[in-house]
C-alpha positions as CSV (number, residue, x, y, z in Angstrom):
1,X,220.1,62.6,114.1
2,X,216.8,60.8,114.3
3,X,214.3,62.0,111.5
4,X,210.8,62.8,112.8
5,X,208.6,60.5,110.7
6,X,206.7,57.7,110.7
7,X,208.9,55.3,111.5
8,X,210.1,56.8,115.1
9,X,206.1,57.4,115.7
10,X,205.6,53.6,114.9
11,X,209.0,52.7,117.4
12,X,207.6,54.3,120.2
13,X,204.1,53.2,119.7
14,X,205.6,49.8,119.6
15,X,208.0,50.1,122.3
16,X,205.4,51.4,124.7
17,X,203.0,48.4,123.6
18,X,200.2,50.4,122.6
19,X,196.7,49.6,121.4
20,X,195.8,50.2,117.3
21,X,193.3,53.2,118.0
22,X,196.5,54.8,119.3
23,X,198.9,54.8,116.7
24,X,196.2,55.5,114.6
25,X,195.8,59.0,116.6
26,X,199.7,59.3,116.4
27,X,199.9,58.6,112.8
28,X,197.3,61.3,111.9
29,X,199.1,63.4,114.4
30,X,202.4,63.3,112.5
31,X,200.4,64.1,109.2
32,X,199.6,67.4,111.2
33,X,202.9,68.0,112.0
34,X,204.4,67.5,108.3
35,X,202.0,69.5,107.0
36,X,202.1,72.3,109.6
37,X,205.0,74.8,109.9
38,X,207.1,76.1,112.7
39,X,205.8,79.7,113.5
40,X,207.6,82.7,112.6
41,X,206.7,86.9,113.4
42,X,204.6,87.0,110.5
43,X,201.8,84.6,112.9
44,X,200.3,87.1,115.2
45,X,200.7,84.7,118.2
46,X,204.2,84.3,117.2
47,X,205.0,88.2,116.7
48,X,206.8,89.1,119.8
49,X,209.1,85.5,120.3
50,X,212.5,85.1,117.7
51,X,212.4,80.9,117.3
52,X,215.9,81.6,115.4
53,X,217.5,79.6,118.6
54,X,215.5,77.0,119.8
55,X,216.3,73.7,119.4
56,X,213.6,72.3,117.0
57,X,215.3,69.5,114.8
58,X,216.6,67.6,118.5
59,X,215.9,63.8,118.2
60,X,213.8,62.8,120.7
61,X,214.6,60.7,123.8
62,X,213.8,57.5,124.2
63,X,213.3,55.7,127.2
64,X,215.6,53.0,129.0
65,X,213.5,50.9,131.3
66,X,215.1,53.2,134.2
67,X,213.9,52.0,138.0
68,X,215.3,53.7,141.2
69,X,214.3,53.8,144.7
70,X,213.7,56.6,146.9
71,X,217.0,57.1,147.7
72,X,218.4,56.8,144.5
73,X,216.4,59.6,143.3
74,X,218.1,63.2,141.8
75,X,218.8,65.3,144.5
76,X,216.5,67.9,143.4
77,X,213.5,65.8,143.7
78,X,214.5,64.5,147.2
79,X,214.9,68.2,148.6
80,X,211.6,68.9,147.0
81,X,209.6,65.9,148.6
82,X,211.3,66.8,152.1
83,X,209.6,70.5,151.5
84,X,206.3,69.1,150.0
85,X,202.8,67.9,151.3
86,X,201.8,65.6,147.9
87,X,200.2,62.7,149.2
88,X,201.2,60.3,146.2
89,X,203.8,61.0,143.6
90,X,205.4,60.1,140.5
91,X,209.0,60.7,139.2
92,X,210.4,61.0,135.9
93,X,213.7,61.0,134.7
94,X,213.8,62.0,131.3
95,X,211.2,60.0,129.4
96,X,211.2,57.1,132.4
97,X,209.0,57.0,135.2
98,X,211.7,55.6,137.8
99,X,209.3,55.9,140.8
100,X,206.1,56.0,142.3
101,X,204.3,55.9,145.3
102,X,200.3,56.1,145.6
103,X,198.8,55.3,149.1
104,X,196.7,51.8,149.1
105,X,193.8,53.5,150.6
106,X,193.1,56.0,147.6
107,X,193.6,52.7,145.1
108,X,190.7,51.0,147.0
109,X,188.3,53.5,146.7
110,X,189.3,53.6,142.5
111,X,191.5,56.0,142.1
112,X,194.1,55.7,139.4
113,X,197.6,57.5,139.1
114,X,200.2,56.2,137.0
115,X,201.8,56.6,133.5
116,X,199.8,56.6,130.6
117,X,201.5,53.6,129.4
118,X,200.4,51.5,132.4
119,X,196.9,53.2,132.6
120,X,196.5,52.1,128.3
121,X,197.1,48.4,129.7
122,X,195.2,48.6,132.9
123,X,192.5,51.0,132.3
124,X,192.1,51.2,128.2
125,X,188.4,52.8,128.3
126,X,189.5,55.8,130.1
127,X,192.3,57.1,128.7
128,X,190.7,56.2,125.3
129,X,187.5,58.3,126.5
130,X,189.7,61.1,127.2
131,X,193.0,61.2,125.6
132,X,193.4,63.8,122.7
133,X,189.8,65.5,123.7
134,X,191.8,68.7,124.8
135,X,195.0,69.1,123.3
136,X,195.8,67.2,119.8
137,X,196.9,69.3,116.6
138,X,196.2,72.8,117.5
139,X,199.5,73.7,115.7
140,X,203.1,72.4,114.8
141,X,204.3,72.0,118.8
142,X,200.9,70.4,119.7
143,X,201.2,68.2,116.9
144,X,204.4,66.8,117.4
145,X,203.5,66.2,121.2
146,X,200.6,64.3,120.1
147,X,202.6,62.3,117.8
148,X,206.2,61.5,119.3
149,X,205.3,61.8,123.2
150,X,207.1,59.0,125.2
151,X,205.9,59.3,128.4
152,X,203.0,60.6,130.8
153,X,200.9,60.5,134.0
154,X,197.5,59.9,134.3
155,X,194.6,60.8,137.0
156,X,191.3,58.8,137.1
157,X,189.2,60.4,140.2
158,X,186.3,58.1,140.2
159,X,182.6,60.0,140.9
160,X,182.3,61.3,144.3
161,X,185.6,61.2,145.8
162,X,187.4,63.7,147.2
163,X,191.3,63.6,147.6
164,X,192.3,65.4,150.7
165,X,196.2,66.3,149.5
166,X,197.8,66.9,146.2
167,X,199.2,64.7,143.9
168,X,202.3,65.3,142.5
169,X,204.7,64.9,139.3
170,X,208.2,65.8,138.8
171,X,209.8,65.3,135.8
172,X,213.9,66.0,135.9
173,X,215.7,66.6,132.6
174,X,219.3,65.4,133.3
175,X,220.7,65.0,129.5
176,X,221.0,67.5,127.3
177,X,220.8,68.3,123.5
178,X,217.8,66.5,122.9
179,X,214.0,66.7,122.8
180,X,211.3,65.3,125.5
181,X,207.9,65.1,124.8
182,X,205.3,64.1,127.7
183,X,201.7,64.8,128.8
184,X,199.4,64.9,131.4
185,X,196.2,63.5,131.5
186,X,193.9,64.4,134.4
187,X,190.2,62.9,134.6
188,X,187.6,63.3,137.0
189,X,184.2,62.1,137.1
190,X,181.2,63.9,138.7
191,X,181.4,65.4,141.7
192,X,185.0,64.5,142.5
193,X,188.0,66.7,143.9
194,X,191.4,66.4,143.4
195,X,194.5,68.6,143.6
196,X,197.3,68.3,141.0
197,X,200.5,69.8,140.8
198,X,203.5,68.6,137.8
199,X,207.0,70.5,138.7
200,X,209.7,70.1,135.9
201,X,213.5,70.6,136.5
202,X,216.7,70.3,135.8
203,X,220.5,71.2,136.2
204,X,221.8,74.2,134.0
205,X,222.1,72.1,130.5
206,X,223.1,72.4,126.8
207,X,220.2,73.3,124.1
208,X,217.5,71.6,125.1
209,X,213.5,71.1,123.8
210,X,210.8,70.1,125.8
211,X,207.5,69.9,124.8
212,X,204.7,69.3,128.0
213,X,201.3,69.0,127.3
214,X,198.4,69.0,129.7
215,X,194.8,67.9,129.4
216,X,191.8,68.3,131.8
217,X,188.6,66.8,131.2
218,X,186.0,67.8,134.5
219,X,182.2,65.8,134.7
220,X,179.5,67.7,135.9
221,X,180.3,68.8,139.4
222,X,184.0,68.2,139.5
223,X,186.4,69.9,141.2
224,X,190.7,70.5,140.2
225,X,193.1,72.9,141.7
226,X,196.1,72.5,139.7
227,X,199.8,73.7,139.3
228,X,202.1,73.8,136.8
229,X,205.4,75.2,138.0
230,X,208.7,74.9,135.7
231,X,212.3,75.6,137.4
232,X,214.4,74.1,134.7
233,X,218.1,75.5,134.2
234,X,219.7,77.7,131.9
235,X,219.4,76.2,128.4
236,X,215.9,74.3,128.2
237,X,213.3,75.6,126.0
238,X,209.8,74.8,127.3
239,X,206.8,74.8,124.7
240,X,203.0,73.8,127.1
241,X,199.9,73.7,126.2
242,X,197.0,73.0,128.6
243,X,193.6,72.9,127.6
244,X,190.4,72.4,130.1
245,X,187.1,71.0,129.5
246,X,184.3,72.0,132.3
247,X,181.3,70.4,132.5
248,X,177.9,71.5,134.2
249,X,178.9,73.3,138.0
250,X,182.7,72.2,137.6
251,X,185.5,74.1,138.7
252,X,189.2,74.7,137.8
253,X,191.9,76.8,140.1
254,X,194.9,76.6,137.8
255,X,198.3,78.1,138.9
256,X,201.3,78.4,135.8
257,X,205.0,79.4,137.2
258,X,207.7,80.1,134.6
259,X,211.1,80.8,136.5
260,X,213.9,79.1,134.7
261,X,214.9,77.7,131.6
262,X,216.3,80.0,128.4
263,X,212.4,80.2,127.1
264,X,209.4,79.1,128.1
265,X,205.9,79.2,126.3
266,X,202.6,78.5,127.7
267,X,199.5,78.0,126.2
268,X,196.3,77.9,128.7
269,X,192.9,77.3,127.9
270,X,189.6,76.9,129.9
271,X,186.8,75.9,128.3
272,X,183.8,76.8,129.8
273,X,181.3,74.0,127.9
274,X,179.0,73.6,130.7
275,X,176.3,76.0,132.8
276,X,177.8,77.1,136.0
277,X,181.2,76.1,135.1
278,X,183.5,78.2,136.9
279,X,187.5,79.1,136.2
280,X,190.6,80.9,137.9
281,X,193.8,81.0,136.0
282,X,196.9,82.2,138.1
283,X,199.8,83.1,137.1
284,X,203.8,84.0,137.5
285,X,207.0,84.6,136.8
286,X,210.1,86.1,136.8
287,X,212.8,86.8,134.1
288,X,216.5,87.5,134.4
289,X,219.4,87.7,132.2
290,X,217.5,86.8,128.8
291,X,215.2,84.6,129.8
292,X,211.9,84.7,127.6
293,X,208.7,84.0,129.0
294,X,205.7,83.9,127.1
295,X,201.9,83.4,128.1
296,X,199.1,83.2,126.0
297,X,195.7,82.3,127.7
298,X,191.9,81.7,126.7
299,X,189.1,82.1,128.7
300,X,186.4,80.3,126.3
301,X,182.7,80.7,127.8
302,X,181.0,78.8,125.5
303,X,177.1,78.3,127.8
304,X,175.4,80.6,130.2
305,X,175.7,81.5,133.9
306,X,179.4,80.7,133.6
307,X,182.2,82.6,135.7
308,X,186.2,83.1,134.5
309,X,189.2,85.1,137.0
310,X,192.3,85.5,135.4
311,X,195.2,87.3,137.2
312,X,199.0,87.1,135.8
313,X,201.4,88.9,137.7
314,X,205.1,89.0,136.9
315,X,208.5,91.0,137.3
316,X,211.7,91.0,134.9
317,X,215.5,92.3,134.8
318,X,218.3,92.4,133.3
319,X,217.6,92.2,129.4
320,X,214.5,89.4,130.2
321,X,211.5,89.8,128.0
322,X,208.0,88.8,128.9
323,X,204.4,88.5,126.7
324,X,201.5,88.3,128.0
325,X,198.6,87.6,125.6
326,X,195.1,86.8,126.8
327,X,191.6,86.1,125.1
328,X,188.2,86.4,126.9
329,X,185.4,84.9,123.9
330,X,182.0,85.2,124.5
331,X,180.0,82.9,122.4
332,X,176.3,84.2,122.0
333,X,174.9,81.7,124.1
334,X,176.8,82.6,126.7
335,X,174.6,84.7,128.7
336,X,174.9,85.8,132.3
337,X,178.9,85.5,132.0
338,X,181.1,86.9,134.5
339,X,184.8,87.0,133.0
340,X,187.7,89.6,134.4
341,X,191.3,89.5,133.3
342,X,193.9,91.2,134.9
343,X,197.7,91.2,134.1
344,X,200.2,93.4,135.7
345,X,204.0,93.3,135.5
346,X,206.9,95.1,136.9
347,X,210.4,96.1,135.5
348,X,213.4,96.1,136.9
349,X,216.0,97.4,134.7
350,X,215.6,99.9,132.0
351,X,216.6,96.9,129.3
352,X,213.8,94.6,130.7
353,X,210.9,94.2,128.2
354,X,206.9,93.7,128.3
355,X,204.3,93.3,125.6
356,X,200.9,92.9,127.1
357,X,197.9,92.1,125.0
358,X,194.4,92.0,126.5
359,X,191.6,90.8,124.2
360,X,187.9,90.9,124.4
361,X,185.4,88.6,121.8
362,X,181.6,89.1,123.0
363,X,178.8,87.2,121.2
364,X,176.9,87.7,124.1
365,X,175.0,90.7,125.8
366,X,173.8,90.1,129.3
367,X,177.6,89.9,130.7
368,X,179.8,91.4,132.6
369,X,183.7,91.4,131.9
370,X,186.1,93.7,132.4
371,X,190.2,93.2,131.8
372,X,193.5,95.8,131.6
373,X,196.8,95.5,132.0
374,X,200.2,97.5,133.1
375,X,203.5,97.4,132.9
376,X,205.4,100.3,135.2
377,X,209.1,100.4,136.8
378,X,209.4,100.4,140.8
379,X,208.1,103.3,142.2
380,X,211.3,105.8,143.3
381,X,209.0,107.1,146.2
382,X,208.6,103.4,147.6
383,X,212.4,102.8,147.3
384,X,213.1,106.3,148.8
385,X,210.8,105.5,151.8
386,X,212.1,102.1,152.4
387,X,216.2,103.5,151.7
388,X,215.0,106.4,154.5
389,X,214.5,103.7,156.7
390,X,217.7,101.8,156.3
391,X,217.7,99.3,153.9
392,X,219.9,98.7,150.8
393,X,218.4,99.7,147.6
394,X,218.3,96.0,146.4
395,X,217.0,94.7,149.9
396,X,214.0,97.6,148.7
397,X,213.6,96.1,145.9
398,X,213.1,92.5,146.9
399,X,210.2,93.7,149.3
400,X,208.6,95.7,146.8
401,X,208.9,92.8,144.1
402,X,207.2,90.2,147.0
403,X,204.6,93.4,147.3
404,X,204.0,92.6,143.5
405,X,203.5,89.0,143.5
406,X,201.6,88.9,146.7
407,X,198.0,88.8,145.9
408,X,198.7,85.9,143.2
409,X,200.5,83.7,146.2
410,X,198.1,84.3,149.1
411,X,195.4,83.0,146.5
412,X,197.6,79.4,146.5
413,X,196.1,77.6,149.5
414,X,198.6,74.9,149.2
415,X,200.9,76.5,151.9
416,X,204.2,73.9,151.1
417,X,203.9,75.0,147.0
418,X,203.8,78.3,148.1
419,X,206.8,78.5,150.6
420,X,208.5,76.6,147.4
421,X,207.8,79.6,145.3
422,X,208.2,82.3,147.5
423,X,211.8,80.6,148.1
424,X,212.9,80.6,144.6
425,X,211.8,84.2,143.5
426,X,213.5,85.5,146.4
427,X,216.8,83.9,145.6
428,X,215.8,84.8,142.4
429,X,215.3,88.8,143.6
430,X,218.5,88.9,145.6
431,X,220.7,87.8,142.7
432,X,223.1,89.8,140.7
433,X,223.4,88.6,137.4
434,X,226.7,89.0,134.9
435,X,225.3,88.1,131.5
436,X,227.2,87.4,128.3
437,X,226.0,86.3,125.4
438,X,227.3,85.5,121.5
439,X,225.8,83.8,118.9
440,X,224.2,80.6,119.8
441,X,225.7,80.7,123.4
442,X,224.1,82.1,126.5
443,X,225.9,82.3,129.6
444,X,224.4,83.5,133.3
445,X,226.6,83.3,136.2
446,X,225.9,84.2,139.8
447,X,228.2,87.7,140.8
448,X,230.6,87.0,143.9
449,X,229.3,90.6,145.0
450,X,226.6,91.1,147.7
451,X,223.4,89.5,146.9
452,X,221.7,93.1,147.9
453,X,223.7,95.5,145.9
454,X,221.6,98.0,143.6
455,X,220.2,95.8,140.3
């Protein structure tokens, strides 16, 4: 098994051809990580989520100089471009980025989207102006990113221009029993626009770790919807962290999805350094079997006549668990804030599980916020009504579960990402589960039975 020291951070700085300041980053980055341990329950942010699985000590991927052409890529990406309106795209396999395609006109007018290794050697200054500013050793799995990631995209959106469609990113785990670090780095200058959405996936797989993390540094006047939406299979563990950085009048729509893997963690933060900097933060999922999905979010209005919108909305069954932990802080400059947090979740079995923590932190005292939270069961007079009416109690159930997530889709104006969604959580709702587990084996198959009988 690979040791995670200095001598892998040096290999991969070295393989990837990077500049000094870099390594240098890395390097202090690992000293972060050594020094830094994996949380436990006894960490408040840790409390609800048992670590005593995951796959921590996996070595971590390298890459192999994999090309492929369009028709060469993994099935699941091709079925997702056919259903998809991203107007350039990049592909990773694993730690390589085997394909991409970026329209000649959007080059022209400046911008730049492609791994971080090629943006280091093409356009040094700005990644070195922005790497690390959001995410770098905020604790042991931001850390370790920071140190060991192999692999990345990049967006430069020079000032003024506005990208029409979406970029995309899919990254495809196809080998399992090891560890995949990459991040995202997303740029824009003043007054640009850009939409960004990275989709990770994979085939069901042994233990697997991967580590994502996402930056977002916004000029004065810039504009980003972005998506984050993870389908992996049964046995990845997904550890995120995003961090945003708005400037003067910016403005973030952000959208996280957690519907597969064994665990998934996300960590979002908006940071509201600017006057007038505004911020939604969108959110779903769904849990079966004993999938895990954690959220913990921040709302950080740090100047005055700043706004915030959070709404996470999510459903679970089986013996799923979900933890939903949000922060709005008020720092006492921040006058004239207007900050709301809602999170609302629905169960589905009587062994399904929810702990939902809303926070308020105000320095300030001309705001406004407001935030709550529930957790409830579906209502037995809305499945009477709809059973009175006809349908199977699980066909009820599907309807009142799209009822649930509705007001979080129809605030996705990207009309292909949503169809996406909507598709998966209803195959997802329709599903009955047989779940077995043992010690250090999880096992979820589909039931042969019909796909609407009573959860």
């Amino acid at each position: 098994m690979q040791v995670l020291d200095k001598t892998q951070v040096e290999a991969v700085s070295k393989a990837l051809g990077e500049p000094a300041w870099l390594l240098e980053k890395r390097l202090k980055a690992l000293e972060a990580f050594a020094r830094l341990p994996y949380p436990s329950k006894k960490d408040e942010n840790w409390r609800y989520t048992d670590l005593s699985e995951a796959p921590l000590e996996l070595p971590v991927e390298a890459p192999k100089g994999l090309r492929l052409s369009r028709d060469d890529l993994p099935e699941p990406v091709k079925r997702r471009l056919e259903r998809t309106d991203v107007s350039g795209f990049l592909v990773f396999v694993g730690p390589d980025l085997v394909y991409a395609e970026v329209p000649e006109a959007l080059k022209e007018k400046g911008l730049v989207f492609t791994s971080l290794a090629e943006a280091l050697k093409t356009h040094p200054d700005k990644v070195e102006a922005a790497l690390f500013q959001a995410v770098y050793t905020e604790d042991k799995f931001a850390a370790q990113n920071s140190a060991f990631f192999t692999h990345g995209a990049f967006l430069y959106v020079p000032a003024g221009l506005e990208v029409e469609k979406p970029l995309g990113v899919f990254k495809v785990l196809l080998e399992g029993e090891k560890a995949s670090a990459g991040r995202s780095l997303l740029f824009l200058e003043d007054n640009a626009k850009a939409a960004y959405i990275e989709e990770y996936l994979s085939l069901d797989l042994p233990p697997t770790l991967h580590l994502s993390a996402t930056e977002m540094v916004l000029r004065p006047g810039a504009r980003l919807r972005h998506a984050h939406v993870q389908t992996f299979g049964e046995g990845v563990w997904h550890f995120h962290r995003q961090r945003a950085l708005l400037e003067r009048d910016s403005g973030l729509n952000d959208l996280v999805v957690n519907l597969g893997g064994a665990y998934a963690r996300s960590e979002v933060a908006s940071e509201l350094v600017g006057p007038g900097a505004e911020s939604e933060m969108l959110g779903l999922y769904f849990g079966h079997g004993r999938q895990q999905f954690d959220h913990y979010t921040l709302q950080h209005h740090v100047e005055h006549h700043t706004r915030s919108d959070l709404l996470y909305k999510g459903a679970v069954k089986d013996e799923a668990r979900a933890v939903f932990s949000g922060l709005i802080r008020l720092e006492k400059g921040a006058q004239k804030t207007d900050a709301y947090q809602a999170n609302r979740n629905l169960l589905l079995s009587p062994t399904a599980r929810v702990d939902s923590i809303p926070q308020l932190e105000i320095g300030a005292n001309d705001v406004r916020c407001t935030h709550g939270s529930t957790t409830a069961p579906v209502d037995e007079m809305q499945l009477f009504y709809l059973q009175s009416r006809g349908l199977p109690r699980g066909l009820a159930q599907e309807l009142l579960v799209k009822a649930h997530l509705a007001d979080v889709l129809s605030r996705i104006p990207l009309k292909a990402l949503r169809a996406h969604i909507e598709a998966v959580i209803e195959e997802k709702v329709r599903m009955s589960w047989t779940v077995r587990s043992s010690k250090g084996v999880r096992s979820i198959r589909r039931s042969k039975c019909d796909q609407v009988r009573r959860i």
